[in-house]
KEVEXZA-581536 format. One record per residue (C-alpha): residue in one letter; x, y, z. Coordinates in steps of 0.25 Angstrom, whole numbers. Layout:
KEVEXZA-581536
<pt resn="A" east="X" north="Y" up="Z"/>
...
This chain:
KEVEXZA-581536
<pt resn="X" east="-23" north="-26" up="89"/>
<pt resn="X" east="-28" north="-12" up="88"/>
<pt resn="X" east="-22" north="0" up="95"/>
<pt resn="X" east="-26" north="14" up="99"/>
<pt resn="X" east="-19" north="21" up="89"/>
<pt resn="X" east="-10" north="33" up="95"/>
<pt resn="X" east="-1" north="44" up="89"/>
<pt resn="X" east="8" north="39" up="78"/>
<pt resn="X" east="22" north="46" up="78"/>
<pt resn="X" east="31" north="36" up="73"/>
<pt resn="X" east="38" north="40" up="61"/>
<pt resn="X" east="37" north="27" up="53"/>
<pt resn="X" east="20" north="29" up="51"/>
<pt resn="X" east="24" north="44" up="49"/>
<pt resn="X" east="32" north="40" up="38"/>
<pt resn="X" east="21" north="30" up="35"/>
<pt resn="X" east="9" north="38" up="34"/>
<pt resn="X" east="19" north="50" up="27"/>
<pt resn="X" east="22" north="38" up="16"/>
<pt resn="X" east="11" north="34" up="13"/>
<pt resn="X" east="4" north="47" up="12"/>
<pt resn="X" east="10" north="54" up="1"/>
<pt resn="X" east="4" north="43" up="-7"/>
<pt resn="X" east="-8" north="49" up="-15"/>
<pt resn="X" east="-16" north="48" up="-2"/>
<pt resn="X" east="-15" north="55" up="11"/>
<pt resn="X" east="-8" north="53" up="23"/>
<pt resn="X" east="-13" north="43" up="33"/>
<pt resn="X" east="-17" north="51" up="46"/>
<pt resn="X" east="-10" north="43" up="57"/>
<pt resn="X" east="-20" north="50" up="68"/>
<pt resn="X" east="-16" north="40" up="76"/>
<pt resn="X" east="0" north="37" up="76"/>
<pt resn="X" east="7" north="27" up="84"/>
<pt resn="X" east="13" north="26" up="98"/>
<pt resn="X" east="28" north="25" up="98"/>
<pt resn="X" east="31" north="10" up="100"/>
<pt resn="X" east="18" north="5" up="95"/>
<pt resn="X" east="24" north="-6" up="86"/>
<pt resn="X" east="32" north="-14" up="97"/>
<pt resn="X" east="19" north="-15" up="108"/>
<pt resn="X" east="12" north="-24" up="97"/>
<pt resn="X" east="18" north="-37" up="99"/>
<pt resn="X" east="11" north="-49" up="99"/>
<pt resn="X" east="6" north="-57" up="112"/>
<pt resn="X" east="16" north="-68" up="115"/>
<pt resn="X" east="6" north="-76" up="122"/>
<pt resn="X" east="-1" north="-77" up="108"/>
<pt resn="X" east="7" north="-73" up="98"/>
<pt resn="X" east="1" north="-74" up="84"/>
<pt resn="X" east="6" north="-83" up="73"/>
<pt resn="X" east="14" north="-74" up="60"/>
<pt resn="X" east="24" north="-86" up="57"/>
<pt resn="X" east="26" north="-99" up="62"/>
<pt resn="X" east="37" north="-101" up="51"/>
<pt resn="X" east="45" north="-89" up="43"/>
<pt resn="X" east="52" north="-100" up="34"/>
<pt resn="X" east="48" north="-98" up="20"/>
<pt resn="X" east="37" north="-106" up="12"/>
<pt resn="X" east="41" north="-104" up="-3"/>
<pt resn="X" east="32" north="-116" up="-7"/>
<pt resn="X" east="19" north="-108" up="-1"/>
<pt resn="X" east="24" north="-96" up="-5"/>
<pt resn="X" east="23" north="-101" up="-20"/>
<pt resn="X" east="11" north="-108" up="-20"/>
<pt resn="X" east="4" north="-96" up="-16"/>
<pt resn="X" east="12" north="-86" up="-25"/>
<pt resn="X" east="7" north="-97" up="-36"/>
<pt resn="X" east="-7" north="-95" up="-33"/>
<pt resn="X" east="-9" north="-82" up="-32"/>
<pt resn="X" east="-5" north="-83" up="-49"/>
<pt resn="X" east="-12" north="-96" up="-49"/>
<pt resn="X" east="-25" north="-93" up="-43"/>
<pt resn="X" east="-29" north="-80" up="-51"/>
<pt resn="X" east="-24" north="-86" up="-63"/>
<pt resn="X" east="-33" north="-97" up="-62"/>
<pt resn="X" east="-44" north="-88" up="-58"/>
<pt resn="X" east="-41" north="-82" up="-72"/>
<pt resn="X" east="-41" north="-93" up="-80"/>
<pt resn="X" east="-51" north="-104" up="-73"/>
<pt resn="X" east="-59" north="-93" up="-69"/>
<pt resn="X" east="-60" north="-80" up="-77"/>
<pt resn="X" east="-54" north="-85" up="-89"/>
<pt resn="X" east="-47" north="-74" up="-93"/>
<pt resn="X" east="-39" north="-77" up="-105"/>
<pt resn="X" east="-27" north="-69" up="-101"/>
<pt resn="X" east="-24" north="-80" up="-89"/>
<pt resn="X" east="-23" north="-91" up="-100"/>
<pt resn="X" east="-7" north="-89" up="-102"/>
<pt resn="X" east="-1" north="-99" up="-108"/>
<pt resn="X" east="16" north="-102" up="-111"/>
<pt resn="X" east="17" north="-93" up="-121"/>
<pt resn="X" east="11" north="-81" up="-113"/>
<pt resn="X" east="19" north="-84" up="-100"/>
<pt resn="X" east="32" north="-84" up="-109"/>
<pt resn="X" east="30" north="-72" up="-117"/>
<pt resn="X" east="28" north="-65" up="-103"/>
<pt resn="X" east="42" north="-67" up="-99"/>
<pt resn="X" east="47" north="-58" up="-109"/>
<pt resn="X" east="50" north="-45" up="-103"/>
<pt resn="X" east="43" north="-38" up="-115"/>
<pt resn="X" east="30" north="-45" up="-112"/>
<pt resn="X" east="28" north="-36" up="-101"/>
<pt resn="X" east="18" north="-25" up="-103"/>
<pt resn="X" east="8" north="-16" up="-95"/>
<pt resn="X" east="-6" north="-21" up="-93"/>
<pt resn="X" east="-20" north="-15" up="-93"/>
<pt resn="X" east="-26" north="-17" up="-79"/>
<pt resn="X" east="-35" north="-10" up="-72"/>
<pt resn="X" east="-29" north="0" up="-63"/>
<pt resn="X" east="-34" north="-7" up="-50"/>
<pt resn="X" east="-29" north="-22" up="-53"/>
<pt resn="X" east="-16" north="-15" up="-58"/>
<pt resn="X" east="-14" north="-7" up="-46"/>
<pt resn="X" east="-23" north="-16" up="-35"/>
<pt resn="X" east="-23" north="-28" up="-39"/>
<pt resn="X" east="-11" north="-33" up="-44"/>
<pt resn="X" east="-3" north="-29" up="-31"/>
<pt resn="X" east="-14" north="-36" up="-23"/>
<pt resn="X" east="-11" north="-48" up="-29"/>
<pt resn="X" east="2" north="-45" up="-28"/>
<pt resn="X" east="2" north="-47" up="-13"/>
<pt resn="X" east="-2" north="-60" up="-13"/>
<pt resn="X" east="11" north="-66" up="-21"/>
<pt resn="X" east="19" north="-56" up="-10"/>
<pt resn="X" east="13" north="-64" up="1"/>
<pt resn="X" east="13" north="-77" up="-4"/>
<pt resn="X" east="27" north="-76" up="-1"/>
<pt resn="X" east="29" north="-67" up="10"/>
<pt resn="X" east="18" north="-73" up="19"/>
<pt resn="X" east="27" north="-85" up="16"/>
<pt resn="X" east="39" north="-78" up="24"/>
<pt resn="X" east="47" north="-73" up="13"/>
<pt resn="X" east="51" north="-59" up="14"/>
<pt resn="X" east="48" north="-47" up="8"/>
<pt resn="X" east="56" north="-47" up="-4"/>
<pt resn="X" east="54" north="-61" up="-6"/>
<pt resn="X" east="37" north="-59" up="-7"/>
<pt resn="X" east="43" north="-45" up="-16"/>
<pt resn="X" east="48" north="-57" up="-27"/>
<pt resn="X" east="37" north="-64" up="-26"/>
<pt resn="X" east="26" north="-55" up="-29"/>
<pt resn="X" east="35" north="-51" up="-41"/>
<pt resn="X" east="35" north="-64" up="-47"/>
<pt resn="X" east="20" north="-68" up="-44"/>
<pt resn="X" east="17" north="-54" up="-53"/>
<pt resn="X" east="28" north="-59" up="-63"/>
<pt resn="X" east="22" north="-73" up="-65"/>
<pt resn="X" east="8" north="-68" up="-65"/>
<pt resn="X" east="12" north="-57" up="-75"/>
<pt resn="X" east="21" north="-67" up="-83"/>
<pt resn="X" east="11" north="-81" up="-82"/>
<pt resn="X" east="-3" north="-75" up="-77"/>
<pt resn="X" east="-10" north="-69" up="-89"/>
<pt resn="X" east="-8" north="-69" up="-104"/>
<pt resn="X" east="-6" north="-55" up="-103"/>
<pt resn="X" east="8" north="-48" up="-103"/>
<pt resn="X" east="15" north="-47" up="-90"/>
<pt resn="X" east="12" north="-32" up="-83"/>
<pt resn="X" east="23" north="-21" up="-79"/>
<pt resn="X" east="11" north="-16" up="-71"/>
<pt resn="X" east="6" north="-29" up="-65"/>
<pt resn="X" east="20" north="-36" up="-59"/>
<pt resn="X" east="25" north="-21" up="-55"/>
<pt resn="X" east="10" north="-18" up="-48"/>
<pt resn="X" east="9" north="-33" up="-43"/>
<pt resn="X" east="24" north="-34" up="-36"/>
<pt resn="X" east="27" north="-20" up="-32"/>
<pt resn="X" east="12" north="-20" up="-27"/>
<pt resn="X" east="10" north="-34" up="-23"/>
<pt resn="X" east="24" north="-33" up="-13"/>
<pt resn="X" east="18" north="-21" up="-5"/>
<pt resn="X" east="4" north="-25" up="-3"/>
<pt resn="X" east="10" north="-40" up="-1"/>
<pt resn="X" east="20" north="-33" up="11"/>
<pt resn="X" east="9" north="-26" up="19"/>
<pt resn="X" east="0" north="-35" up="20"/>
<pt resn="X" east="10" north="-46" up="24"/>
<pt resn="X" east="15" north="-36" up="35"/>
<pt resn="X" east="0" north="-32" up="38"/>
<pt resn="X" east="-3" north="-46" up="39"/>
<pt resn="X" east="8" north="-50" up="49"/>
<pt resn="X" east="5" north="-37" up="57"/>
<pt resn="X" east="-9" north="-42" up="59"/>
<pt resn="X" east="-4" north="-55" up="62"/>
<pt resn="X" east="4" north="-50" up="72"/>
<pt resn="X" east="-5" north="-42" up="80"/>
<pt resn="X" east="-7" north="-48" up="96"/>
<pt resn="X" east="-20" north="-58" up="96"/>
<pt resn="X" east="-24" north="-65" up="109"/>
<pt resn="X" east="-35" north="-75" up="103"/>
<pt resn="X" east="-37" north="-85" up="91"/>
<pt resn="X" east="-48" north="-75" up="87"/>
<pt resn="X" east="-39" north="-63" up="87"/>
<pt resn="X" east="-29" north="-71" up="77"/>
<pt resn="X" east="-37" north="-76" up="67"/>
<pt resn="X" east="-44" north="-62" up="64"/>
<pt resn="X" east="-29" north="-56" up="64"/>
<pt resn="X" east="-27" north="-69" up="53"/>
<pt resn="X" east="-39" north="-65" up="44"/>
<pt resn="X" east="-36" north="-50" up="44"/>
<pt resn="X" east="-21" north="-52" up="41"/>
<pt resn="X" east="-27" north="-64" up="29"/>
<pt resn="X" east="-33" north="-51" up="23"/>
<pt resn="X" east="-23" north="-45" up="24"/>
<pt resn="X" east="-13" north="-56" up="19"/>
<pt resn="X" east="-18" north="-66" up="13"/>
<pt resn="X" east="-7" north="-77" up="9"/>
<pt resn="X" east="-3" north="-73" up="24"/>
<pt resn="X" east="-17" north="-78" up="28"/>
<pt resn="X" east="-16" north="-90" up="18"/>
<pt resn="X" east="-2" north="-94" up="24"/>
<pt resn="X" east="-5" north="-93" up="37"/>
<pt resn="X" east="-17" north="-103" up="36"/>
<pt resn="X" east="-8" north="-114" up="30"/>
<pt resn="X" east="3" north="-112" up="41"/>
<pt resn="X" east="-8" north="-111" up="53"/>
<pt resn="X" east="-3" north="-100" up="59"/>
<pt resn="X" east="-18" north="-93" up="58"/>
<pt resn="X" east="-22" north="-88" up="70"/>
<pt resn="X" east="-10" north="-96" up="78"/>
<pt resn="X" east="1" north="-92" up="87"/>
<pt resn="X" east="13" north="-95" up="89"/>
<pt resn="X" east="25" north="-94" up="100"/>
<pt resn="X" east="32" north="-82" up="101"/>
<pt resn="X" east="27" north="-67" up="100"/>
<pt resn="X" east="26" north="-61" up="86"/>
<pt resn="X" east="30" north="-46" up="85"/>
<pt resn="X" east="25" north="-37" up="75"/>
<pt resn="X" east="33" north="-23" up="74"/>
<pt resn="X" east="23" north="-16" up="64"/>
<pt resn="X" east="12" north="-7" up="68"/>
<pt resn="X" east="-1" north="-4" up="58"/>
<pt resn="X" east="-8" north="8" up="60"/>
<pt resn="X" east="-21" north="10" up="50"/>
<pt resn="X" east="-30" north="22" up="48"/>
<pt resn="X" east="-43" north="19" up="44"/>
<pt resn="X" east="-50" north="32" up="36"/>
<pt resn="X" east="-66" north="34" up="32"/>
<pt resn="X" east="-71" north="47" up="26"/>
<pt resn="X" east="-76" north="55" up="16"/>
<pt resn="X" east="-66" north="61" up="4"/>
<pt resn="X" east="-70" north="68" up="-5"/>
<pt resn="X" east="-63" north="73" up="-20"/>
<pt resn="X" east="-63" north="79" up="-32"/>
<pt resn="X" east="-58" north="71" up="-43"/>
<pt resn="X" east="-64" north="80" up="-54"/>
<pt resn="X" east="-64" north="96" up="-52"/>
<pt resn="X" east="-54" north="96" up="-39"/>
<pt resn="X" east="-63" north="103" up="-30"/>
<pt resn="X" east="-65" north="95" up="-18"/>
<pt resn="X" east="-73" north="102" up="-9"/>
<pt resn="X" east="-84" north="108" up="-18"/>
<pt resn="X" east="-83" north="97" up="-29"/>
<pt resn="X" east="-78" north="85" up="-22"/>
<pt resn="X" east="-83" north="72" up="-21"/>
<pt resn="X" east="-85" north="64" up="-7"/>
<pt resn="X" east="-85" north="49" up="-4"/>
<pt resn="X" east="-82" north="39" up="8"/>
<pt resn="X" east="-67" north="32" up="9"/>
<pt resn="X" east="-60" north="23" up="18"/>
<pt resn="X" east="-46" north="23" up="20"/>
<pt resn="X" east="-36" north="14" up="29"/>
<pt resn="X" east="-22" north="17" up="30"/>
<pt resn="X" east="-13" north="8" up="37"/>
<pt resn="X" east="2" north="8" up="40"/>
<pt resn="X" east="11" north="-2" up="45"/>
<pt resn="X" east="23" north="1" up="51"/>
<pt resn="X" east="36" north="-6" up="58"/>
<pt resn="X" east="40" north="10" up="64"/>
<pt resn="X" east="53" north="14" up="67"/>
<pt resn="X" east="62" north="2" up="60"/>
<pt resn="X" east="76" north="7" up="57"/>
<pt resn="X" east="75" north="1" up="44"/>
<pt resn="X" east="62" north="-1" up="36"/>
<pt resn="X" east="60" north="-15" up="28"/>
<pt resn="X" east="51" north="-16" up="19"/>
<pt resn="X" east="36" north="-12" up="24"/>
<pt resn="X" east="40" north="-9" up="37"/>
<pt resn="X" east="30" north="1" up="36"/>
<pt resn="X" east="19" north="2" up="26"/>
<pt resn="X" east="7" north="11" up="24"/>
<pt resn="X" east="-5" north="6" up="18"/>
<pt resn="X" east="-19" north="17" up="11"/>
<pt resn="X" east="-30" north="10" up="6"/>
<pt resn="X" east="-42" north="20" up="3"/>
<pt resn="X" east="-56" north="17" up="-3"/>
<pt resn="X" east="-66" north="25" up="-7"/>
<pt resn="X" east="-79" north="27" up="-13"/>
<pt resn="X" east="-78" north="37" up="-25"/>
<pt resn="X" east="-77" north="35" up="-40"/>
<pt resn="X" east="-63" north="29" up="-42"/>
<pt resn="X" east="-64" north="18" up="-33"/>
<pt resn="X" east="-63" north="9" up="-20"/>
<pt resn="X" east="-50" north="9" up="-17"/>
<pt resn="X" east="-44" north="22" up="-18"/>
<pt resn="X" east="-31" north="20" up="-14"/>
<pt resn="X" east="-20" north="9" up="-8"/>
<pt resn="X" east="-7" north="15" up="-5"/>
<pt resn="X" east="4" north="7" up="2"/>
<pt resn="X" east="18" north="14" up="7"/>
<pt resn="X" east="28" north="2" up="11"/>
<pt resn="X" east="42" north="6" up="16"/>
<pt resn="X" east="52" north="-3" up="9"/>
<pt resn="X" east="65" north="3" up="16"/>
<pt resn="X" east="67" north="12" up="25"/>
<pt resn="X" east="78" north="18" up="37"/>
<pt resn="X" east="79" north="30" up="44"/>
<pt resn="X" east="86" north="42" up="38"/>
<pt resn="X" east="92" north="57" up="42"/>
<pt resn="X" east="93" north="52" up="55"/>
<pt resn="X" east="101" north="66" up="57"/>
<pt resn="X" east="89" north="75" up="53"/>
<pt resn="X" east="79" north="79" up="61"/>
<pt resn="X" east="66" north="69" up="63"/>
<pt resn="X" east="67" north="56" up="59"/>
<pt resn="X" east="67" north="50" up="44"/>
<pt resn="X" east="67" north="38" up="36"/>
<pt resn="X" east="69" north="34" up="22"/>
<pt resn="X" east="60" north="24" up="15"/>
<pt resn="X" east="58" north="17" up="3"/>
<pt resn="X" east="45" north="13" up="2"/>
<pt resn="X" east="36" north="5" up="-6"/>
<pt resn="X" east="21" north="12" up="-12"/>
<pt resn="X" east="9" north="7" up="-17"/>
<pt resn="X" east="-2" north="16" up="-22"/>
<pt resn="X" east="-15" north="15" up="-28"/>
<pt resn="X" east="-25" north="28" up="-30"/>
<pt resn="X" east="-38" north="28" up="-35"/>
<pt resn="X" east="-47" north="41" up="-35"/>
<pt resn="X" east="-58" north="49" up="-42"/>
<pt resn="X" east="-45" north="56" up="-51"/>
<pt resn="X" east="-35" north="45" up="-54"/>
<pt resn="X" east="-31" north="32" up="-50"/>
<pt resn="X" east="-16" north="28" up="-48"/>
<pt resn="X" east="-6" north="16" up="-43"/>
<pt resn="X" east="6" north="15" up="-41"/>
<pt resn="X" east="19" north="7" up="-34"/>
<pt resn="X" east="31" north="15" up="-30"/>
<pt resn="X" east="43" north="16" up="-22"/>
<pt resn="X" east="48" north="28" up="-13"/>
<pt resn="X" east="59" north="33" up="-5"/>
<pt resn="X" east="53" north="41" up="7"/>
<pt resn="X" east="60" north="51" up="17"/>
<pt resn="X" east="51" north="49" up="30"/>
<pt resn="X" east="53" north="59" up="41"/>
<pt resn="X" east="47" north="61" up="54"/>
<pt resn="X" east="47" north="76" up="64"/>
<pt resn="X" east="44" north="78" up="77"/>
<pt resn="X" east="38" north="92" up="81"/>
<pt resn="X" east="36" north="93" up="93"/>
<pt resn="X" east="30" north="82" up="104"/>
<pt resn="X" east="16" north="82" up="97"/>
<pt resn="X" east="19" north="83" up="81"/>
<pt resn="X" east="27" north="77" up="70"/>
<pt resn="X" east="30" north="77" up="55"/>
<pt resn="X" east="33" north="66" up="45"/>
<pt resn="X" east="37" north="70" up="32"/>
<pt resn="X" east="38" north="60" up="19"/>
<pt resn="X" east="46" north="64" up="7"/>
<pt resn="X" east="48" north="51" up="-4"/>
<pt resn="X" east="48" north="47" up="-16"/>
<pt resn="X" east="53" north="37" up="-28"/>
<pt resn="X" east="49" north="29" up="-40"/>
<pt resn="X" east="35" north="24" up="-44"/>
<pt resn="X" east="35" north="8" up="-49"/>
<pt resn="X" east="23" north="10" up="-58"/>
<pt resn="X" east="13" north="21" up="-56"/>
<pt resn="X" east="-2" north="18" up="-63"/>
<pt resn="X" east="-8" north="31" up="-67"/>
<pt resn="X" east="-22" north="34" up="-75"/>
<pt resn="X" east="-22" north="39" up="-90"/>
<pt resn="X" east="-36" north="42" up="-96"/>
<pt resn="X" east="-28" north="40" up="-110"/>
<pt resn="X" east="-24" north="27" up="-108"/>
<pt resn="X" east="-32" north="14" up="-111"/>
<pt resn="X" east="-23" north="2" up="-108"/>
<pt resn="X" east="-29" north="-12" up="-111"/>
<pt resn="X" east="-43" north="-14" up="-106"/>
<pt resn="X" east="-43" north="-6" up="-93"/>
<pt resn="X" east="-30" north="0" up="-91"/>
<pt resn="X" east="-30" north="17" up="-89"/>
<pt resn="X" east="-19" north="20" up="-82"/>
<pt resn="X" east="-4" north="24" up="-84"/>
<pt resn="X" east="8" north="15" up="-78"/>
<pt resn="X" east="23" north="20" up="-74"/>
<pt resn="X" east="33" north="23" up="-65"/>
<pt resn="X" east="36" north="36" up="-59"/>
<pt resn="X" east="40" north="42" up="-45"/>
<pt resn="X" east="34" north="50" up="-35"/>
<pt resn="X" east="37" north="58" up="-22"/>
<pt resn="X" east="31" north="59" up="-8"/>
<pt resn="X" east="30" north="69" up="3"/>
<pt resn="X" east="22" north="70" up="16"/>
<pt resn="X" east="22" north="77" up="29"/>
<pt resn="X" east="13" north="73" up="39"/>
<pt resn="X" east="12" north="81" up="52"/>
<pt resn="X" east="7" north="74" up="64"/>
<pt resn="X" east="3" north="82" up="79"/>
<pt resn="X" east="-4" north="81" up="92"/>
<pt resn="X" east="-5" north="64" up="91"/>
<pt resn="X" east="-17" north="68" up="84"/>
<pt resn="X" east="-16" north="76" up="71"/>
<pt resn="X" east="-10" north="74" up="58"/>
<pt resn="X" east="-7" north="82" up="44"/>
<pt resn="X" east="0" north="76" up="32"/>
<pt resn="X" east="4" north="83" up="17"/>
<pt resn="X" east="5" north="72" up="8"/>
<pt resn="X" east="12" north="73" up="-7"/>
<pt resn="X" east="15" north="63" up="-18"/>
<pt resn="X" east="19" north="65" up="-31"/>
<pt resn="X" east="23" north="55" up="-43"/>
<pt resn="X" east="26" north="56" up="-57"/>
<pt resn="X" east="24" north="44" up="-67"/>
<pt resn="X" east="27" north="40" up="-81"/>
<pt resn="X" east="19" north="31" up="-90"/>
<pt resn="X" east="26" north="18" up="-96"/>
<pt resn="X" east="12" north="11" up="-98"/>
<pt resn="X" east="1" north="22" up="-105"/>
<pt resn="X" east="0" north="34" up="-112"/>
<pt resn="X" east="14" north="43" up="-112"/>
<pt resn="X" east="13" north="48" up="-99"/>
<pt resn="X" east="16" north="53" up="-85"/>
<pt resn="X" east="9" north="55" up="-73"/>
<pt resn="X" east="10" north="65" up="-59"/>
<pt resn="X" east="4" north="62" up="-47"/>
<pt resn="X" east="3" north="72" up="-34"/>
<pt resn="X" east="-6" north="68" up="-21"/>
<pt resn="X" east="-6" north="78" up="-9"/>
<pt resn="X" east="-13" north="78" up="2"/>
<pt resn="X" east="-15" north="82" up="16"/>
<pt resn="X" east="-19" north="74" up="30"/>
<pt resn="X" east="-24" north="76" up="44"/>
<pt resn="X" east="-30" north="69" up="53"/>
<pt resn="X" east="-34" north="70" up="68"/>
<pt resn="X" east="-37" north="59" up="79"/>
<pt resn="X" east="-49" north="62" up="84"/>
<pt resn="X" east="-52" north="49" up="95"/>
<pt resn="X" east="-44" north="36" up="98"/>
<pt resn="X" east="-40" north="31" up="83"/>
<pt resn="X" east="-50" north="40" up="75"/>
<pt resn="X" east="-45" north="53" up="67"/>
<pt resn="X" east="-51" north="62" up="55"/>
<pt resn="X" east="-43" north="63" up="43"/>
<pt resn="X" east="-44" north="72" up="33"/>
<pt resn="X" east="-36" north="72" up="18"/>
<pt resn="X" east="-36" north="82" up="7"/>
<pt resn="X" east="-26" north="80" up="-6"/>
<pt resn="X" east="-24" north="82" up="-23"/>
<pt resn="X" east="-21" north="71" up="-29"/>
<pt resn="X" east="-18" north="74" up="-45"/>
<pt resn="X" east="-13" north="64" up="-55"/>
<pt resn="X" east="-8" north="71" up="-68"/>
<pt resn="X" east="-4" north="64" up="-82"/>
<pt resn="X" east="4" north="68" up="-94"/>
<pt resn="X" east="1" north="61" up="-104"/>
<pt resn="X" east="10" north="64" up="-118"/>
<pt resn="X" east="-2" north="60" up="-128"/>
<pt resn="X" east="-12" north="64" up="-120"/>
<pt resn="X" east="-18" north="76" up="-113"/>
<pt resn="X" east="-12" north="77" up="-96"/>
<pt resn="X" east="-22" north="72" up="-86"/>
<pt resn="X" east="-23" north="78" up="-72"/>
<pt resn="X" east="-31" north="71" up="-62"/>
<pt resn="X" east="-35" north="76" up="-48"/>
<pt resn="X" east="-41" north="71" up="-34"/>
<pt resn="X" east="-42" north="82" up="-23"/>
<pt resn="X" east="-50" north="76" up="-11"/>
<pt resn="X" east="-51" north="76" up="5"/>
<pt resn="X" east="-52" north="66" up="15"/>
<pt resn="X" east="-59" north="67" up="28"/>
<pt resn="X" east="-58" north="53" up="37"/>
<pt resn="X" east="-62" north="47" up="51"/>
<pt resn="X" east="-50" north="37" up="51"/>
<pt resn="X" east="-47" north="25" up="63"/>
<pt resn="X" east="-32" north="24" up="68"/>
<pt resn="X" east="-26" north="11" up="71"/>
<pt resn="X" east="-14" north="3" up="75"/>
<pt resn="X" east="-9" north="-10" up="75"/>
């Protein structure tokens, strides 16, 4: 059930909004922030309590079968259907895959590389997980569904790039929307009819959830006994004009304009001593109409670990190790990439009326995919893959219950091990504000640089750079 949003001042979206913003896009502007004690008044009516689980015991049969056909059923597809030769595998091909030195880097478009591999590897994650097996568990099987695909799928050679994208990937998209399903399922109904459309929404969002909730018959049934959810989701929901200069730099006199939508959602558990994993997570998902494509961007931060820190110093702080999932499409340069981060998060008071949260991180980047004009890979393969690491730092400064400014920068460095001899810089800044202006409505408005730069040794360096501004009518709300 929706709520007026008011005032957030609770460290944990602080840190959440700071996270997340120092990620090549800008900082979510929580016009709207949170009443202290928000999470514990949504408790589910126990005169009709809605039905998450009638039975936590663990269904390893199920689990399989639907682990299985998420292989089985785009496999047939491809052989049955298509008939793509590369989905005729026979002994020989599946064998020679186990060797270690089968194991190469493939030539796939940047999108199924970077999109769609991760979003299929959701489904093996919650085959298991919507079965009542934990975290780790799901983890371990989403490995081994990108392993046996990559091993017995295809006649191709199993991808470095597809089993990191589809496990490191798969796990994160696979835990936030099991946690945004079970959040929506928990929500307060009071009729059959208020049930069922919380069941089809969280089936969007979670559909082996949806599938296993139909074989059990708990769809739109109750059972005895309340069920408390502890997490609060605030979204922001953005449309307006930006416009950029992918080409001479020069926004304001040679800029381009075009229409975008933005939601940014974050899903929090608050002032936990000790963070598990996605306690809290932040969620970006950007689309557009200029010349690069729809989906501009999806960027996920999930906390992994976290406790509190410096509990002598002035403010308060946590440490947090944190899971990132980034995909970046503009006008300049597309980029992808999985990473993990160690963040110090700290939050000031000043005064009654104004506080400051502050983000300083940073750690190792899994695998980074970057563009290279020299490269020509395969059929369709442009891009640069590597590890690297990168650092992040933010300040947002928040005042009045209804005025918000934030700094943003994120650096990272990256090496090529698949494409031309190479290596890569990446620096995003970029500034915020936003202004409540009625009940849940407020303006934002964004400027930043983003600039991509690569150092190639056979080649001539390649710079490329997106200046742009934002401006945005956004709706707040919580949940």
């Amino acid at each position: 059930m929706a709520k007026s949003a008011s005032f957030v001042d609770r460290d944990s979206l602080a840190r959440a909004d700071s996270t997340f913003s120092s990620k090549n896009t800008e900082q979510v502007c929580l016009a709207f922030p949170i009443k202290q004690g928000a999470l514990y008044r949504y408790q589910i009516d126990v005169r009709l309590p809605d039905s998450l689980s009638n039975d936590q015991k663990k269904n390893f049969l199920r689990a399989g079968v639907e682990w299985f056909s998420i292989q089985a059923i785009p496999a047939s597809v491809n052989y049955f259907i298509r008939k793509d030769p590369v989905s005729h595998i026979s002994f020989k091909n599946f064998f020679s895959h186990l060797k270690f030195s089968a194991w190469t880097w493939d030539d796939n478009l940047f999108a199924t590389n970077q999109i769609a591999h991760p979003y299929h590897g959701q489904f093996y994650f919650n085959s298991f997980r919507s079965n009542n097996y934990s975290f780790l568990q799901s983890t371990l099987a989403t490995v081994a569904g990108s392993y046996v695909w990559e091993t017995a799928g295809e006649t191709e050679p199993p991808s470095i790039n597809d089993i990191i994208n589809t496990s490191f990937g798969g796990t994160i998209l696979g835990e936030m929307t099991h946690r945004l399903s079970h959040h929506i399922l928990s929500r307060q109904s009071l009729t059959k009819g208020q049930r069922n459309k919380k069941e089809i929404l969280a089936m969007l969002v979670n559909p082996m959830n949806g599938l296993n909730r139909l074989l059990d018959g708990r769809w739109g049934n109750t059972v005895k006994g309340a069920v408390i959810d502890s997490s609060l989701v605030h979204t922001e929901v953005e449309l307006g004009i930006r416009r950029f200069d992918a080409k001479e730099h020069n926004v304001l006199s040679k800029g381009k304009n075009d229409i975008f939508a933005r939601i940014k959602l974050i899903y929090t558990n608050d002032d936990l001593d000790k963070k598990k994993p996605f306690d809290d997570f932040f969620l970006n998902l950007e689309v557009g109409s200029d010349d690069s494509s729809v989906v501009n961007a999806v960027n996920i931060y999930a906390s992994l670990y976290g406790n509190r820190i410096f509990s002598n110093w002035t403010g308060r702080h946590r440490g947090i190790l944190s899971a990132h999932f980034d995909f970046l499409r503009n006008e300049a340069f597309y980029y992808g990439s999985q990473s993990i981060n160690y963040n110090v998060l700290s939050n000031f008071a000043i005064g009654q009326n104004t506080k400051l949260a502050t983000i300083l991180g940073g750690g190792p980047v899994v695998l980074a995919a970057v563009p290279d004009p020299y490269l020509h890979f395969g059929e369709s393969r442009t891009y640069d893959y590597g590890p690297g690491a990168d650092i992040r730092a933010s300040a947002t400064l928040s005042t009045l219950k209804r005025f918000k400014f934030g700094i943003d920068y994120r650096g990272g460095y990256f090496i090529t091990i698949s494409g031309n001899k190479s290596h890569h810089y990446l620096h995003t800044v970029s500034t915020n504000a936003s202004l409540r202006i009625w009940k849940n409505f407020g303006v934002n408005l964004y400027s930043g640089y983003f600039r991509l730069e690569g150092h190639y040794k056979n080649h001539n360096n390649v710079n490329k750079d997106y200046p742009f501004i934002r401006l945005a009518l956004a709706y707040n709300s919580e949940y």
